[in-house]
N, C-alpha and C positions, 0 to 999 in steps of 0.2 A: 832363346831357341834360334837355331841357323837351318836357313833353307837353302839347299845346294841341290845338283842335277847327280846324277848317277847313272854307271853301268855297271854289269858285271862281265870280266872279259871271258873269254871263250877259255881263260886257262883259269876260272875262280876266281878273281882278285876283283877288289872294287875299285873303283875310278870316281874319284868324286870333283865335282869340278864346279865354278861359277855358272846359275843360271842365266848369266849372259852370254854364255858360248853353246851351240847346238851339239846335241849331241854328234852327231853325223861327224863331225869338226873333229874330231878326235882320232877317226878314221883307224878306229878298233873295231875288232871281230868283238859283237855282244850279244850274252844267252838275253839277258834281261835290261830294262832301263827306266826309268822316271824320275822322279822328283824323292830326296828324304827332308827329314825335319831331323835334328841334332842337337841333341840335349842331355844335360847331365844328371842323375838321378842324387838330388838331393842326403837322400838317405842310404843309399849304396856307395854314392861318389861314382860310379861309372856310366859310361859314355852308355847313352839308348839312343834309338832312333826308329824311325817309323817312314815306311817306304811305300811311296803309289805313284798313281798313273803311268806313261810310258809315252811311246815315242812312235807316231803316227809314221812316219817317212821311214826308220830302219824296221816300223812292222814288231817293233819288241813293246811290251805292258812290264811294269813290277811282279814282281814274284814275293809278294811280303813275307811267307813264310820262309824263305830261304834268303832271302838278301839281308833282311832285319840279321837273321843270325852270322851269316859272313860279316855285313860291315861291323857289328858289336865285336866281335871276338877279334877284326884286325883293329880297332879305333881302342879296344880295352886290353892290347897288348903290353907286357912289362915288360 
């Protein structure tokens, strides 16, 4: 399992990036942000993830119902 930081930009897309860099740092317009976890589903073979917390200084929290499904459907693209 990989832990990495997260946005999502003002136009849909995710942004996933090292939690050693701030998000702020990236100096994108964001609906949403925090932390996911990145993992592959043994028995499906595709990409899951699970999104929380958020980002006290841009004022943005995770949105898990909706960013779990944006970042799955671009990570589990063919």
């Amino acid at each position: 399992m990989t832990e990495r930081k997260y946005i999502i930009t003002e136009f849909g897309g995710p942004v996933i990036f090292d939690s050693l860099i701030y998000h702020f740092e990236l100096g994108l317009n964001a609906v949403s942000a925090g932390f996911v976890k990145i993992w592959t589903d043994s028995e499906t073979e595709r990409v899951r993830v699970s999104c929380y917390g958020g980002n006290t200084l841009m004022g943005l929290s995770a949105n898990p119902d909706q960013d779990e499904k944006i970042m799955e459907e671009f990570l589990n693209m063919e």
